[in-house]
C-alpha positions in Angstrom: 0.0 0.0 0.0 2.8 2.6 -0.9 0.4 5.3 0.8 2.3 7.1 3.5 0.6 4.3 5.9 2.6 1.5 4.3 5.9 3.1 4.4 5.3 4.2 7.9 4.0 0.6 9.4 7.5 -0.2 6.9 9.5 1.8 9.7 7.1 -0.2 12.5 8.3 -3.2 11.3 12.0 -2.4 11.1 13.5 -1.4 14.4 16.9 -0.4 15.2 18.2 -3.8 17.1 19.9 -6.4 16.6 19.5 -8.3 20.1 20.4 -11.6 21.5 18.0 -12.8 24.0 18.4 -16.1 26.0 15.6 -16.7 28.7 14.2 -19.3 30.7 10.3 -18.7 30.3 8.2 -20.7 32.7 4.8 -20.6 34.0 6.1 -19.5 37.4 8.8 -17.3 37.0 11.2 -15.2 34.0 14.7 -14.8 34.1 16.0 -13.0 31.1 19.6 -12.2 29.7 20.1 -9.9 27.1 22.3 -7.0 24.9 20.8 -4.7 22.8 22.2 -1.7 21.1 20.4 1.3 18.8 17.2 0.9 20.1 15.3 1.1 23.8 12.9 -1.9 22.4 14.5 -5.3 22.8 14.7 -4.7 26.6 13.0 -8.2 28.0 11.3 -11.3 26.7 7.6 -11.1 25.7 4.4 -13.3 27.2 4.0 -15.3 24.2 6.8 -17.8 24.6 5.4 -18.9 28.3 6.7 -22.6 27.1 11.0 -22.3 27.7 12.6 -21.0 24.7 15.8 -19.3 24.1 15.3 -16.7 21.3 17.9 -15.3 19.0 16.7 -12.0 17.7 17.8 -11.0 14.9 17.1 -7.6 13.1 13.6 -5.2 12.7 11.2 -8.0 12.6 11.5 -9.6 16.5 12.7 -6.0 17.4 9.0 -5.6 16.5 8.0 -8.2 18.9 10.0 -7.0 22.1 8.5 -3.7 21.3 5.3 -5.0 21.1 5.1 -7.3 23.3 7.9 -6.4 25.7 7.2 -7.4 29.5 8.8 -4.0 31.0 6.6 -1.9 28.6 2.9 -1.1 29.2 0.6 1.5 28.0 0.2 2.6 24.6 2.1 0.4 22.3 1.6 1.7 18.5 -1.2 3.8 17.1 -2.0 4.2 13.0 -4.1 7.2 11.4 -6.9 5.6 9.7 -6.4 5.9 5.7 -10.1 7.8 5.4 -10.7 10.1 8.3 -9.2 11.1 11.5 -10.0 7.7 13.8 -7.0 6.4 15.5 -6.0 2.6 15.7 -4.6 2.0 19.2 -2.7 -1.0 20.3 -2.9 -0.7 24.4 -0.9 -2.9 27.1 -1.8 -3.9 30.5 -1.3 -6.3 32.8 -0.7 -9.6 31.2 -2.7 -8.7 28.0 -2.6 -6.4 25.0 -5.7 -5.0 22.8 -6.6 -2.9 19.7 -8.9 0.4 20.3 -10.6 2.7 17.9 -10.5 6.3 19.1 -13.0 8.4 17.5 -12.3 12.1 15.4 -11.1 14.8 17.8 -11.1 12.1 20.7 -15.0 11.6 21.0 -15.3 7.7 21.6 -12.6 5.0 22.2 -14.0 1.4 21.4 -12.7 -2.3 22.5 -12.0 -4.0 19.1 -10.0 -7.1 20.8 -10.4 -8.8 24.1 -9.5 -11.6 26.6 -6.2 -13.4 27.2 -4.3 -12.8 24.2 -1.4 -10.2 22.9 -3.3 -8.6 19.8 -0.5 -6.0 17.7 0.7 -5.3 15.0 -2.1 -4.2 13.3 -3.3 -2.0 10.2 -5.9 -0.4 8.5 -7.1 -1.1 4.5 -6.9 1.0 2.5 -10.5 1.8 2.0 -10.8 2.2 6.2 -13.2 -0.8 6.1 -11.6 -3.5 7.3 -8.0 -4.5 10.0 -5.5 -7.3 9.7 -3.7 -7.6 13.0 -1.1 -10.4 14.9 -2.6 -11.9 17.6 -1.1 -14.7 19.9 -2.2 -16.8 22.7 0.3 -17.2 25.7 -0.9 -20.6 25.3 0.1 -21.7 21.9 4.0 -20.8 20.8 2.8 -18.7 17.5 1.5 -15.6 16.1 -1.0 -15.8 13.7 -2.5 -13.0 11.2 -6.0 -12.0 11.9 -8.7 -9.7 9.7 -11.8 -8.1 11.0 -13.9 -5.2 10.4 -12.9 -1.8 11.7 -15.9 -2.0 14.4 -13.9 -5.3 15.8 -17.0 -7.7 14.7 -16.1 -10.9 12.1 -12.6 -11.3 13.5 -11.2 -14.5 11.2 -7.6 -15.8 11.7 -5.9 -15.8 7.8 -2.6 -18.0 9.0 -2.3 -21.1 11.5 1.0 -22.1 11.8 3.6 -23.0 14.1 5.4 -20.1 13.3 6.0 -16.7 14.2 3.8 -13.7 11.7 4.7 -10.3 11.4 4.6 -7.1 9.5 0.9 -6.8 7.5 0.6 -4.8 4.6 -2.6 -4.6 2.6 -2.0 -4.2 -1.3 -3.4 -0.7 -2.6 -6.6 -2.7 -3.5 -6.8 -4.2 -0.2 -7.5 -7.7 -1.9 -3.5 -9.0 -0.5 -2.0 -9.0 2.1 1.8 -9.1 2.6 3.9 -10.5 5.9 6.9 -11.9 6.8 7.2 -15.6 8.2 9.7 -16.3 10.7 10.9 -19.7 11.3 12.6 -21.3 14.2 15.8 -23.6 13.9 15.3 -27.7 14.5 15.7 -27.3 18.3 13.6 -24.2 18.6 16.3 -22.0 20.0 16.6 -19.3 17.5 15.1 -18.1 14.7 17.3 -18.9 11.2 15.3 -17.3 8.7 12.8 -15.2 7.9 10.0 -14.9 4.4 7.3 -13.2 2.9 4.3 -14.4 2.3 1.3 -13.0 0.7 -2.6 -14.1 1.6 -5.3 -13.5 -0.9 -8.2 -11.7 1.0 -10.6 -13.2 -0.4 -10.2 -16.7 -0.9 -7.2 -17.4 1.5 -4.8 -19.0 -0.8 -1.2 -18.5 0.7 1.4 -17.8 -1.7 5.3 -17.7 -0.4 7.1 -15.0 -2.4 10.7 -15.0 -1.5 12.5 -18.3 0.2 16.5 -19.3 1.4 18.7 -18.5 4.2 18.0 -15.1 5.1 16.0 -12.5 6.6 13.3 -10.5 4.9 11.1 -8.4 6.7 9.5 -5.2 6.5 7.5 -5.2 3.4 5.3 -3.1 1.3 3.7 -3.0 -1.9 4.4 -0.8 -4.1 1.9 2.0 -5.5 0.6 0.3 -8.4 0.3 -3.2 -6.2 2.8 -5.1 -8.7 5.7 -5.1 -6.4 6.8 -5.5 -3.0 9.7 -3.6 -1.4 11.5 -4.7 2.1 15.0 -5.1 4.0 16.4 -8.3 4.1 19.5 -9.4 5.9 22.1 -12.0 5.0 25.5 -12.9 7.4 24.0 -12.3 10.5 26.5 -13.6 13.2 29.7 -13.6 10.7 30.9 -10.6 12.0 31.7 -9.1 15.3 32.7 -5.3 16.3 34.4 -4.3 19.7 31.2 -2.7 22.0 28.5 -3.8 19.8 26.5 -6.8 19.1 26.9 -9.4 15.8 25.6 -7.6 12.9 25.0 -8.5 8.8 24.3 -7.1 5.8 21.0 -5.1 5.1 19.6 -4.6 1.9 16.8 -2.8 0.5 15.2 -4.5 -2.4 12.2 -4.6 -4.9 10.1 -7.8 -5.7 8.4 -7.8 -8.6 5.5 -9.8 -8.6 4.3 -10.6 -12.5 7.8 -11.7 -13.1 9.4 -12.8 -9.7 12.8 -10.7 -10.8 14.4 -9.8 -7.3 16.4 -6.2 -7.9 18.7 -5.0 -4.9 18.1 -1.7 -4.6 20.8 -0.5 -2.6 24.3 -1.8 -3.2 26.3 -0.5 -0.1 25.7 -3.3 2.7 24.2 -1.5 5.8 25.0 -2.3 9.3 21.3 -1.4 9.7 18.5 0.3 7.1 15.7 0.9 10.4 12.8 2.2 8.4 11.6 3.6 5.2 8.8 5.8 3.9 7.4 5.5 0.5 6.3 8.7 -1.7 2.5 8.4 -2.7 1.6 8.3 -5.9 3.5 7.5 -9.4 6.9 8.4 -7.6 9.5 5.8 -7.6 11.0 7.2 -4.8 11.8 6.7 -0.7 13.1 7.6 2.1 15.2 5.3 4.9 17.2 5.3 7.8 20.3 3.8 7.7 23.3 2.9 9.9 26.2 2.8 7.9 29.1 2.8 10.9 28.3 2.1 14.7 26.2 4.6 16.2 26.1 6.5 13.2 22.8 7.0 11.7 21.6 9.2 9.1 18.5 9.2 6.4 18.9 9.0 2.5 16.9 9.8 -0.4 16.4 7.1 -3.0 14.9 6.4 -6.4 14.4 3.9 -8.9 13.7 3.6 -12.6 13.7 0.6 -14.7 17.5 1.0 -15.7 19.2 3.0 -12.7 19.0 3.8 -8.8 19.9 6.8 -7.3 20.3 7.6 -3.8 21.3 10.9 -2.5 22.2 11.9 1.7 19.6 14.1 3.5 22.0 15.5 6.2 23.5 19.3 5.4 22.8 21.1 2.5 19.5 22.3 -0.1 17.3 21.8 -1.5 15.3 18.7 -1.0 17.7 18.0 2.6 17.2 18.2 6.3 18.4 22.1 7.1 21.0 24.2 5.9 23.4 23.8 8.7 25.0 20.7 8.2 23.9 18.8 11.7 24.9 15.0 11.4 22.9 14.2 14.8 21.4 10.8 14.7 18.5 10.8 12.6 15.7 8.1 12.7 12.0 6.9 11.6 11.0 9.5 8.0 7.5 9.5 7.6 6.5 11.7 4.5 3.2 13.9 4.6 0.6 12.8 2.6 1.3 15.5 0.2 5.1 14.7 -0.1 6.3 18.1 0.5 7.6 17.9 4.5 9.1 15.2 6.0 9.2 13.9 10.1 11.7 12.2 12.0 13.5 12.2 15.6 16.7 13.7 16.2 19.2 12.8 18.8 18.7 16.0 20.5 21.7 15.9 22.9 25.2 16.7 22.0 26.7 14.7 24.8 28.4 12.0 23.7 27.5 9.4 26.8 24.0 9.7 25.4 24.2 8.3 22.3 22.5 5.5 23.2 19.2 5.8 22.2 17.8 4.4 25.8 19.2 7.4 27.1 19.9 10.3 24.8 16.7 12.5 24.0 14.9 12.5 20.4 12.5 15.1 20.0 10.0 15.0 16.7 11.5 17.6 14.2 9.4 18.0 10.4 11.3 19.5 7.3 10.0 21.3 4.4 11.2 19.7 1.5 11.2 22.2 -0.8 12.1 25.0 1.5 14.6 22.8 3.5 12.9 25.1 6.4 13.4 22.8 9.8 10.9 22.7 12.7 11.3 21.2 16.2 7.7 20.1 17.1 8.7 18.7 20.7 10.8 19.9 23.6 10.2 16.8 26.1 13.9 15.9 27.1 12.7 12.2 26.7 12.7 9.7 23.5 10.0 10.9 20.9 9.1 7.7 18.9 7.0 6.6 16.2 5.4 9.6 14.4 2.3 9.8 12.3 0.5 11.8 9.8 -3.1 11.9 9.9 -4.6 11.3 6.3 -5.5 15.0 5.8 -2.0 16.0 7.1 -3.5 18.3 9.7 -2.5 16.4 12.5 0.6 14.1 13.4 0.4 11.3 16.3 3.8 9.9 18.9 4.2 8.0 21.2 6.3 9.4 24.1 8.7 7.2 26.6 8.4 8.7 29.6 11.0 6.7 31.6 13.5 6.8 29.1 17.0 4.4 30.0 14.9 2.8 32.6 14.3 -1.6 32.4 10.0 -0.4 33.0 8.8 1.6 30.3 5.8 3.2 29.7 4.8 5.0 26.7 2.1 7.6 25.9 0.2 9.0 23.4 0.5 12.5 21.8 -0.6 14.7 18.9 0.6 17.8 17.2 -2.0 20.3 15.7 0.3 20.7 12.5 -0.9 24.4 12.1 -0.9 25.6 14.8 2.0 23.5 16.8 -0.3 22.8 19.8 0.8 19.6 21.5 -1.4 17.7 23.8 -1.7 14.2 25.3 -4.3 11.5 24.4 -5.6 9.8 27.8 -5.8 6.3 26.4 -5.4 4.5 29.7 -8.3 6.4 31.1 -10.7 6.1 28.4 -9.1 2.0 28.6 -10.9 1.9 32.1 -13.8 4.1 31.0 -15.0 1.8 28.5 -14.2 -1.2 30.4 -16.8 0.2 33.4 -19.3 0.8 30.8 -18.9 -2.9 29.3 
């Protein structure tokens, strides 16, 4: 769905981590070892695997699932502009569960979709509004499975039911496909050694696997005229090893073509890291994505395709078409293009001490850039780690979530919207219209 929804759930689905987690996870009790760099999300092990299993995380994908369904994080979790409108898709935790919302224009309802004992994420609108595919699991079964229902929550019908792990759904620009990626566990269950695409057929439910072999591909989206698919995948994970970080690979941005199945790498510089992308509307061939090229070093590029070249271009320092005139190389992260194309979001490392570049620690605050003016704006002053941001369809109004315990293990995360216009920032009570709703069921 290259609409800017599908490039931004594109930058949901690849997060900044590549962690190794081994845990002991019992019915009684958790115990949890882990390293993580770049990212505040892979911080403990998630609910779903109650049954023991030592996971090795690898990449945006299960970066996805610590963030989604990380025990030391509660509250909001992710939230999506719908495509038509101004209703909000809200993806709450609490105690030992995790549900979907709908929050109504201007805040004037919030309703359940989701409910009982089950971890529901990862979810996203058609295109038409009309309908939601989401991830659900049960802490009972080892496996994620993709889910559609209507946008009121009623006809919920699982699409997938496999012993595997499900991820990332994209709907195709005529909402009839769906795209994911398909994680797979090694013979022993003790780490995950690759990772695929699948696409589901709305409709009738025939499954078709688009890309297969030892690697990782995750993140996908299709492109705007539905014939292609774009995504990151990742290839020698664990062959290399740098002093003060964590294994890394190769990341790769590339461009499925789905009439002829011809696989084109898009970018030909291997990445430590490529943590999100956002897709132009329209006929553009054209992106933007985050990339980490050297250890802690993290900047966004422009790039677009034709049928016989690729050109990618940096965003940092100069005009037009560039973030700001003044050459600041401060860690950049998640683009997210208006719905117009003409201004760009992302966070900004927003300290200039060099013990907080961790991103657990160091502050990001939202900043949006005109693109053809190369004017910069800072649209947040918190002092804590801005995350996630979102334009509303019309482009009036722009959604974030906000960490505010930022470099501690418990994390809680609320959510907040900009009036574009006039700059007016104000919190969305989610947790108490949560309880609200729950008195009046």
């Amino acid at each position: 769905m290259m609409k800017n929804a599908a490039g931004e759930r594109a930058g949901l689905g690849m997060r900044w981590v590549v962690t190794l987690a081994m845990g002991l996870l019992t019915a009684g009790c958790n115990t949890l070892e882990n390293v993580a760099f770049s990212a505040a999300w892979a911080t403990a092990a998630w609910s779903f695997f109650l049954l023991s299993l030592p996971l090795f995380v690898i990449g945006a994908g299960p970066a996805l699932i610590f963030h989604q369904l990380d025990d030391m994080r509660s509250g909001v979790i992710g939230a999506e502009f719908s495509p038509v409108g101004n209703e909000i898709l809200v993806t709450y935790r609490e105690e030992k569960q995790q549900h979907l919302y709908r929050v109504g224009p201007d805040s004037a309802y919030l309703w359940p979709l989701t409910s009982g004992e089950r971890f529901d994420f990862d979810a996203c609108w058609s295109p038409d509004g009309e309908q939601i595919a989401f991830v659900s699991s049960n802490p009972k079964r080892r496996q994620a499975d993709l889910y559609l229902m209507n946008a009121d929550g009623t006809g919920q019908t699982p699409l997938t039911d496999d012993d595997v792990l499900e991820l990332s759904p994209q709907f195709s620009p005529d909402g009839s496909r769906i795209v994911f990626c398909r994680w797979h566990l090694g013979e022993q269950g003790k780490k995950f050694v690759r990772a695929e695409l699948v696409e589901v057929d709305v409709i009738t439910g025939a499954v078709t696997i688009l890309t297969e072999g030892p690697h990782f591909d995750f993140s996908p989206t299709y492109t705007n005229d539905g014939t292609g698919v774009l995504f990151v995948r990742a290839t020698d994970m664990g062959k290399t090893k740098e002093a003060g970080d964590m294994y890394v690979g190769e990341y790769h941005l590339n461009l499925l073509n789905l009439t002829t199945g011809e696989l084109r790498e898009l970018t030909e510089a291997s990445a430590r890291e490529i943590t999100s992308f956002a897709v132009a509307r329209g006929s553009a061939q054209s992106l933007i994505y985050g990339v980490e090229e050297a250890y802690e070093s993290m900047s966004l590029k422009a790039l677009a395709w034709s049928e016989t070249e690729v050109t990618i271009s940096p965003l940092d320092g100069g005009y037009p078409d560039m973030i700001g005139r003044d050459g600041d190389l401060r860690e950049k992260r998640e683009p997210v293009l208006s719905p117009d194309g003409q201004s760009l979001l992302y966070v900004m490392n927003a300290s200039k001490k060099p013990e907080w570049d961790h991103f657990s620690y160091a502050p990001f605050e939202l900043h949006e850039v005109d693109r053809v003016s190369g004017r910069v704006r800072q649209l947040t002053d918190f002092g804590k780690v801005v995350t996630e941001p979102r334009y509303a369809s019309d482009g009036e109004k722009i959604l974030f979530l906000l960490n505010e315990r930022p470099g501690r293990d418990r994390k809680r995360h609320s959510l907040w919207l900009v009036e574009r216009n006039s700059g007016k920032v104000r919190k969305l009570p989610i947790g108490e219209w949560v309880d609200e709703a729950r008195e009046k069921l």
